[in-house]
C-alpha positions as a LaTeX table, in Angstrom:
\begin{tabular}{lrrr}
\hline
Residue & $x$ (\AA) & $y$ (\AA) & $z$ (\AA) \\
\hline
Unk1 & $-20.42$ & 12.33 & 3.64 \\
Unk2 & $-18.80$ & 9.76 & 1.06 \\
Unk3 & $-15.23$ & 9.35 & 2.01 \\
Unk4 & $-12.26$ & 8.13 & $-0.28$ \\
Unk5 & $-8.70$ & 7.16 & 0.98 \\
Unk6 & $-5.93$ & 7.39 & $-0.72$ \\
Unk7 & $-2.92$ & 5.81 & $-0.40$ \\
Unk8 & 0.78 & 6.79 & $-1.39$ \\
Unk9 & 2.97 & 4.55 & $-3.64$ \\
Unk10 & 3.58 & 1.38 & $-1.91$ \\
Unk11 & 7.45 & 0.82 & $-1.46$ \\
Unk12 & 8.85 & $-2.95$ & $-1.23$ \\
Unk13 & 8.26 & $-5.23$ & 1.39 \\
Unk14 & 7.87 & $-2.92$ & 4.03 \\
Unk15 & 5.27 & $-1.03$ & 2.46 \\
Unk16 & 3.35 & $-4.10$ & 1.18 \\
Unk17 & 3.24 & $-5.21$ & 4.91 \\
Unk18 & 1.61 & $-2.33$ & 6.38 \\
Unk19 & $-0.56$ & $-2.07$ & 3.95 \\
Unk20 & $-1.72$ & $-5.35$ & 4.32 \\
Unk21 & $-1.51$ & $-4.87$ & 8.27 \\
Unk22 & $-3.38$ & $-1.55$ & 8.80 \\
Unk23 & $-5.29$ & $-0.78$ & 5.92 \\
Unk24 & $-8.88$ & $-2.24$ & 7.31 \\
Unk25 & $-8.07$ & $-0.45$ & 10.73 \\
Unk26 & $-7.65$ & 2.54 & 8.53 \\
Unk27 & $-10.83$ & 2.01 & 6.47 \\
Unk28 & $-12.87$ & 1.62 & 9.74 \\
Unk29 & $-11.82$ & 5.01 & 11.37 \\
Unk30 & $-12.40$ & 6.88 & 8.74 \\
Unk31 & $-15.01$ & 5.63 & 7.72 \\
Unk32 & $-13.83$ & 5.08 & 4.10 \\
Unk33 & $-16.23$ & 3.86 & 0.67 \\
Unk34 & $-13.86$ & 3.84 & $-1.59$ \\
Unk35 & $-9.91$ & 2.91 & $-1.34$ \\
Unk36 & $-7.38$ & 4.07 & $-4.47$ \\
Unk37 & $-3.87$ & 2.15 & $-3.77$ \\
Unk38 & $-0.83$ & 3.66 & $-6.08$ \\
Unk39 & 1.02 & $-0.16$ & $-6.26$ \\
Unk40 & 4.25 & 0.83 & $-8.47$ \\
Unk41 & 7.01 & 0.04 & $-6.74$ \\
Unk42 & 5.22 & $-2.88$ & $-4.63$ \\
Unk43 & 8.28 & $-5.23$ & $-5.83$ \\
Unk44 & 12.14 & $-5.59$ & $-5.24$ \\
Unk45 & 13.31 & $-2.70$ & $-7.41$ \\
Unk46 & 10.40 & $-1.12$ & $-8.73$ \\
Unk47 & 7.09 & $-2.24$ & $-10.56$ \\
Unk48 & 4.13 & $-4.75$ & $-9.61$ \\
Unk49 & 3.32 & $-8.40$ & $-9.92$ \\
Unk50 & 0.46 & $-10.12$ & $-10.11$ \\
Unk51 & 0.57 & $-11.66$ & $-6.84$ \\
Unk52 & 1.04 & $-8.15$ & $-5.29$ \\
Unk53 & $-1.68$ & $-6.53$ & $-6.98$ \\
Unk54 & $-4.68$ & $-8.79$ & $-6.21$ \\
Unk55 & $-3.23$ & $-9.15$ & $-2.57$ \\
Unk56 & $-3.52$ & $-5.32$ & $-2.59$ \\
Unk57 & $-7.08$ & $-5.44$ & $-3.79$ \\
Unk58 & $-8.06$ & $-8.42$ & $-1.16$ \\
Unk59 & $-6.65$ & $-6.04$ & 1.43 \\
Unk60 & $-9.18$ & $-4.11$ & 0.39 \\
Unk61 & $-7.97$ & $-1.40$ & $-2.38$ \\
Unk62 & $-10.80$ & $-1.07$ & $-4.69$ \\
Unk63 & $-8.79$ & 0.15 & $-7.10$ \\
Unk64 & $-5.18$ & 0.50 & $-8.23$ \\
Unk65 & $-3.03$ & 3.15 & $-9.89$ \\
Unk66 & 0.29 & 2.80 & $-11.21$ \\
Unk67 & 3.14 & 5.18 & $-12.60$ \\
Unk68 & 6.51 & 5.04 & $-14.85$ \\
Unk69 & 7.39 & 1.49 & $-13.59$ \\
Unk70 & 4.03 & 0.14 & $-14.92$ \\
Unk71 & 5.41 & $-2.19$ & $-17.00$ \\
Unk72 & 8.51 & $-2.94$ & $-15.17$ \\
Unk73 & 7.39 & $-6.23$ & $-14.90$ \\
Unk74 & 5.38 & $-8.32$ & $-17.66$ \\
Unk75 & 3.34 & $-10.52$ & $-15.56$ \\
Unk76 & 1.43 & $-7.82$ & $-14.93$ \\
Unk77 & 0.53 & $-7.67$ & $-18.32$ \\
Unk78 & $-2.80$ & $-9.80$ & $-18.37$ \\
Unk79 & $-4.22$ & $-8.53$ & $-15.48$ \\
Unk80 & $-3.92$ & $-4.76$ & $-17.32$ \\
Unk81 & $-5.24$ & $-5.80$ & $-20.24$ \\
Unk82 & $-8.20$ & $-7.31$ & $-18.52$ \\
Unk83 & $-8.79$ & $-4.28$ & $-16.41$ \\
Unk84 & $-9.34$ & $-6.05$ & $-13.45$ \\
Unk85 & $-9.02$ & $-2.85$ & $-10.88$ \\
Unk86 & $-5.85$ & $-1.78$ & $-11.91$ \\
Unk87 & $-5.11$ & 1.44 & $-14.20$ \\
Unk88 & $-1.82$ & 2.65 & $-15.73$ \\
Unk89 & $-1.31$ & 6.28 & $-16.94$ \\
Unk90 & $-3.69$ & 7.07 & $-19.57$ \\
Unk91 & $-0.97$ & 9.37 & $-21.79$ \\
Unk92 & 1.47 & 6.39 & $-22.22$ \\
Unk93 & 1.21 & 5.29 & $-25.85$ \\
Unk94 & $-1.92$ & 3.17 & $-26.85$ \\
Unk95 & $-0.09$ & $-0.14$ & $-27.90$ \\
Unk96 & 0.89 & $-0.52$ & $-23.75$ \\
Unk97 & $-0.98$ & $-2.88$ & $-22.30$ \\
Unk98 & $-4.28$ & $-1.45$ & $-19.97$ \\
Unk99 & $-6.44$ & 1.30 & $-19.44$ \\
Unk100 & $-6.09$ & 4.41 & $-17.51$ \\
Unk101 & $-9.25$ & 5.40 & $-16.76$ \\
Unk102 & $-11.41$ & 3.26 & $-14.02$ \\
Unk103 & $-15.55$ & 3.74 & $-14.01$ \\
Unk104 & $-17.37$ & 1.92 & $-10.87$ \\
Unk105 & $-20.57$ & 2.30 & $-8.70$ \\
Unk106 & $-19.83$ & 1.47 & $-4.83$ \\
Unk107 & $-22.32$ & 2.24 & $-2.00$ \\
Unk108 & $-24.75$ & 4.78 & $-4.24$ \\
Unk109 & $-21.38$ & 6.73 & $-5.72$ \\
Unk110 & $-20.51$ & 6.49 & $-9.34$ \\
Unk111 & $-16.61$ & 7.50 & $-9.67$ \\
Unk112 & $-13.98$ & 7.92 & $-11.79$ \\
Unk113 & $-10.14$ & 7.33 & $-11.22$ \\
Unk114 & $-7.90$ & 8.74 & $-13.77$ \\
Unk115 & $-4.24$ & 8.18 & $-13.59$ \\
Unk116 & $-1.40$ & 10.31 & $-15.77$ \\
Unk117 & 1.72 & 10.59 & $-16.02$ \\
Unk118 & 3.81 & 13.47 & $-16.20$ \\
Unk119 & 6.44 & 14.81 & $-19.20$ \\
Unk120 & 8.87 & 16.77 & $-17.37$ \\
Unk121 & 12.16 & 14.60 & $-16.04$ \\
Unk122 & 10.28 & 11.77 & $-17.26$ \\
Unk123 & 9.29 & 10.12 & $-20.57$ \\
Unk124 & 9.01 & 13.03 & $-23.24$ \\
Unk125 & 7.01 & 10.54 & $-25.57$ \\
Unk126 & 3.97 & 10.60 & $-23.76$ \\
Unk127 & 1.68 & 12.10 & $-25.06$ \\
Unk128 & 0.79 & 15.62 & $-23.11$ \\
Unk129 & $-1.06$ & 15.07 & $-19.54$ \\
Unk130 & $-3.05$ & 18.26 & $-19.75$ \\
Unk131 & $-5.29$ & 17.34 & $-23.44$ \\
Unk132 & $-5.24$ & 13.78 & $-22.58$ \\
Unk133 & $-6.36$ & 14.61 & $-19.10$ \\
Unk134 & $-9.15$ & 17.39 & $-20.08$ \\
Unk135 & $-10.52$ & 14.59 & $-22.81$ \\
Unk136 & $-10.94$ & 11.91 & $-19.74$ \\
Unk137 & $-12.58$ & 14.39 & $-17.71$ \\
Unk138 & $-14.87$ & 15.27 & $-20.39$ \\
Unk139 & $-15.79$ & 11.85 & $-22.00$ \\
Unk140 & $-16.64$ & 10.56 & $-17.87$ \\
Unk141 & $-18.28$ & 13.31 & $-16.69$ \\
Unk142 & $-21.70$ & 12.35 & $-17.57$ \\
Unk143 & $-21.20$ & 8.65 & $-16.25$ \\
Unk144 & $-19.13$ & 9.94 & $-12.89$ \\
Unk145 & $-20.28$ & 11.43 & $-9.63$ \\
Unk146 & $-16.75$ & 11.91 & $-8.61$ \\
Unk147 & $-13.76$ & 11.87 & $-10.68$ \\
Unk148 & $-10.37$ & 11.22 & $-9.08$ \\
Unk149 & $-7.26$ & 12.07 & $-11.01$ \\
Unk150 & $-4.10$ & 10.23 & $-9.59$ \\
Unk151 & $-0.97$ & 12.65 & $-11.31$ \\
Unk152 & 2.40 & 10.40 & $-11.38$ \\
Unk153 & 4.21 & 13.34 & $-11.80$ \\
Unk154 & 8.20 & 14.72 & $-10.41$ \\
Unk155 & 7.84 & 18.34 & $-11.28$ \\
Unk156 & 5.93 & 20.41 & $-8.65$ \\
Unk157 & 5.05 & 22.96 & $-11.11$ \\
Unk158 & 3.40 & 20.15 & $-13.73$ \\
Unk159 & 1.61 & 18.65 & $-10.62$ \\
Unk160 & 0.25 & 22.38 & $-9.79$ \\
Unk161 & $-0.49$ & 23.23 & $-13.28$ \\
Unk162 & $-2.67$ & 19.98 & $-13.84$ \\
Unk163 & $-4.67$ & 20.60 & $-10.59$ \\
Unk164 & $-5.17$ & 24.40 & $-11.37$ \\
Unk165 & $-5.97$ & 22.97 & $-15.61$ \\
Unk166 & $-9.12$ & 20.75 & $-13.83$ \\
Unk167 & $-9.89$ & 22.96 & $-11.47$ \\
Unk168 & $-14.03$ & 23.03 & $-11.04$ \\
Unk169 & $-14.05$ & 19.48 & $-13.34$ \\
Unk170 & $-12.27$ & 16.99 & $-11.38$ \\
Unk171 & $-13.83$ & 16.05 & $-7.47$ \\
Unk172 & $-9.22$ & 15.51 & $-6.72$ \\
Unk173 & $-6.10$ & 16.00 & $-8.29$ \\
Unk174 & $-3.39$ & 14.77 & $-6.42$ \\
Unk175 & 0.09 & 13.79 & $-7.16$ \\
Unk176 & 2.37 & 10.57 & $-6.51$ \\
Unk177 & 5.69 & 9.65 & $-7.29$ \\
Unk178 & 8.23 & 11.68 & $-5.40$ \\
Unk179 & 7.56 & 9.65 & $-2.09$ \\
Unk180 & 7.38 & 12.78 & $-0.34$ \\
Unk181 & 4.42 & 14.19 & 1.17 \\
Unk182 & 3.38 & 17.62 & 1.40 \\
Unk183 & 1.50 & 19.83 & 3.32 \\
Unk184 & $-0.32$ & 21.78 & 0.58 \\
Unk185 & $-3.93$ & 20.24 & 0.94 \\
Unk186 & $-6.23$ & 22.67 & $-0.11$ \\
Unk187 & $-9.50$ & 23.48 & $-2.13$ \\
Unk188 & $-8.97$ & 25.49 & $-5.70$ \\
Unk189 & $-10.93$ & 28.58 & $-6.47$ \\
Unk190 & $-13.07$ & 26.65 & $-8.55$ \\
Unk191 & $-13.61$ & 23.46 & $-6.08$ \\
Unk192 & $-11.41$ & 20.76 & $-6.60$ \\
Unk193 & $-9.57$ & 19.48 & $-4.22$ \\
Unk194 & $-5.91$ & 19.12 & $-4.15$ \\
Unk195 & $-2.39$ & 17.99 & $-3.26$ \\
Unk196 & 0.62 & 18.11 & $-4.83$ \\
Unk197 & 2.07 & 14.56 & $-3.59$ \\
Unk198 & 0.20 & 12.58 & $-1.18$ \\
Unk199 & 3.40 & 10.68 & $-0.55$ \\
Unk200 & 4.76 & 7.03 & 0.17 \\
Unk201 & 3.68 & 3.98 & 2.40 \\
Unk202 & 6.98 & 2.38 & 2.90 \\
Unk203 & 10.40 & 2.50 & 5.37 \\
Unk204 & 10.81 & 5.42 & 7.07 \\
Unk205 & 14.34 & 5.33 & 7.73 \\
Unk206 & 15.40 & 5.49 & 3.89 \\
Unk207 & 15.74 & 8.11 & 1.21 \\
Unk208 & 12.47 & 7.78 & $-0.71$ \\
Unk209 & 12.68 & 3.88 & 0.10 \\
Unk210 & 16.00 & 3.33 & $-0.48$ \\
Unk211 & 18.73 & 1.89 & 1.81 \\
Unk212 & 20.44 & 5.17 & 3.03 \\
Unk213 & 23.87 & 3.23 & 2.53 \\
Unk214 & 23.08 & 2.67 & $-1.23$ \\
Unk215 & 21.58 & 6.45 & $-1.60$ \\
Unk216 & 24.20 & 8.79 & $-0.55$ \\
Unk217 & 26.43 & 6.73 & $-2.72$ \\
Unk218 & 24.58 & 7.37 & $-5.48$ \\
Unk219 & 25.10 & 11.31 & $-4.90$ \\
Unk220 & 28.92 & 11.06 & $-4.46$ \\
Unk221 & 29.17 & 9.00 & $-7.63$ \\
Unk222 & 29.23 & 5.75 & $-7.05$ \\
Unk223 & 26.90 & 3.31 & $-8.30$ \\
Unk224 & 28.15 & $-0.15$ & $-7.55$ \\
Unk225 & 26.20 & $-0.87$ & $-4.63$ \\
Unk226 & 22.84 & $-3.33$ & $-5.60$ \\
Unk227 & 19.45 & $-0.90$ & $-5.42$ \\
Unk228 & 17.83 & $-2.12$ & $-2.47$ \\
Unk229 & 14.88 & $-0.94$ & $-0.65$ \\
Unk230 & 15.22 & $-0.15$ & 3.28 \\
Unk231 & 13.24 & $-1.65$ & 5.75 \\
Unk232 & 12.59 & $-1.87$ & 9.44 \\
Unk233 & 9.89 & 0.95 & 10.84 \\
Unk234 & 7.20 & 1.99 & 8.27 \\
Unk235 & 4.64 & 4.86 & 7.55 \\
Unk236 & 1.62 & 4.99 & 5.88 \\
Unk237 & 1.04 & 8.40 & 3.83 \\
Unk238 & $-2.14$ & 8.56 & 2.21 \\
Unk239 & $-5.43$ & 11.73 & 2.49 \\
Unk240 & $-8.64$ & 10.96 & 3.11 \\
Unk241 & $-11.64$ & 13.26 & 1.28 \\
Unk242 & $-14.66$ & 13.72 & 2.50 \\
Unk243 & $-17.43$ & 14.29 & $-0.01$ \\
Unk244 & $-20.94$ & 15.95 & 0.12 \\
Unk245 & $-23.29$ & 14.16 & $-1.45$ \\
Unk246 & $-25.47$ & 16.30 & $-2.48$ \\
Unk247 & $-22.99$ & 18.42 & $-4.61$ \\
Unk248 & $-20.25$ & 16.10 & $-4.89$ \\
Unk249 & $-17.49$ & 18.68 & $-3.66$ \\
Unk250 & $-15.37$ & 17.71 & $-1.22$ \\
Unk251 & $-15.61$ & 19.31 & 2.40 \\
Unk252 & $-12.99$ & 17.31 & 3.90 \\
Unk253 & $-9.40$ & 16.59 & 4.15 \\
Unk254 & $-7.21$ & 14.68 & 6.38 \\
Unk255 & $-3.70$ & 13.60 & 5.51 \\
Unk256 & $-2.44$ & 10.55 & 6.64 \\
Unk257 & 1.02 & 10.16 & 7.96 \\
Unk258 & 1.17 & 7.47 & 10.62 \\
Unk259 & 4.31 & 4.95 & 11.61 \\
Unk260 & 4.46 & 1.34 & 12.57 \\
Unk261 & 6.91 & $-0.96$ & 14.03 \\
Unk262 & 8.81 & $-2.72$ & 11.36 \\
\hline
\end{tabular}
């Protein structure tokens, strides 16, 4: 078996933490080849630095996706356009900075990661997720063993519709972005495996990272309180999939929800 972990959108300080704490233990149980680290909202607020990203990648991420706060921050910028590990959705328009399609060989494997965004709730300009996400499948396909697609998506009906539109093409489709995980693992009829959100690695005690005091808030209408992300204890969400190598389909699935003293 060839095993990939994936791990939910990092959240703040917290989540940066345990990643950096517990992702080799992680890598060692399960016996993991290849790590894919969703880093958008490493940072105070939302986004990714620099700093962050290649700290993520020395922890040992192998690769990087990102989401709508992709650009939140330009420092980033350079290490995009350099394509140094780290991918932003594919369907954002072309003059952003980066690529969103990453091509490697680890341990015998050749594999793809794909990220995309989603339309619905989000940015209506980008360009549609399903043809841009059929083209990428097609054009690596010949040069990819496995092909990961990473959909930052906050419909559940978009992220359904994309795993059922790749079905027997991609190796994955799984979704981030709603910080949620849930328990929908399965294989489609025609192979791939998939999830609608594999979920966040941040506080637990929060509303999808945020500081309960400055979420409820929110809901009642007021927004004067600073956006702040909670801390204290933290989970890692993630799945790991376990791969046959001599068909490339995955056999395995274990979801990852596991909590650690802040």
């Amino acid at each position: 078996m060839y095993y990939i972990l994936v791990i939910g959108d990092i959240v703040g300080k917290t989540g940066r933490n345990v990643l950096f704490s517990h992702l080799p233990e992680l890598q060692k149980e399960f016996d993991i080849n290849f790590t894919i680290v969703n880093g958008e909202n490493a940072v105070t607020r939302n986004g990714i630095t620099e700093k962050y990203a290649y700290q993520m990648l020395e922890a040992g991420a192998d690769v990087i996706t990102l989401g709508n706060h992709a650009f939140d921050k330009s420092d980033i910028f350079p290490m995009l356009e350099k394509g140094d590990r780290i991918i932003r959705p594919l369907n954002y328009p072309p003059d952003r900075p980066g690529d969103g399609v990453y091509l490697t060989e680890k341990d015998g494997m050749r594999i793809a990661v794909i990220n995309l965004i989603g339309k619905v709730y989000l940015d209506e300009k980008n360009s549609c997720p399903f043809v841009t996400g059929k083209k990428a499948v097609e054009n690596v396909k010949d040069r990819a063993d496995i092909i990961v697609v990473d959909f930052h998506a906050e419909a559940t009906s978009e992220k359904q519709a994309l795993g059922y539109y790749l079905d027997g093409e991609a190796t994955a489709v799984y979704g981030t972005h709603t910080h949620v995980q849930t328990n929908d693992d399965r294989i489609l009829p025609g192979g791939t495996a998939y999830l609608t959100d594999v979920g966040m690695t941040g506080p637990v005690e929060s509303v999808i990272g945020l500081k309960k005091e400055i979420a409820i808030p929110r809901f009642l209408g007021e927004r004067t309180k600073t956006f702040e992300w909670a801390e204290g204890e933290a989970m890692i969400n993630g799945i790991v999939y376990g791969i046959d190598e001599s068909d490339f389909k995955v056999r395995e699935m274990t979801k990852i929800n596991r909590r650690y003293n802040g």
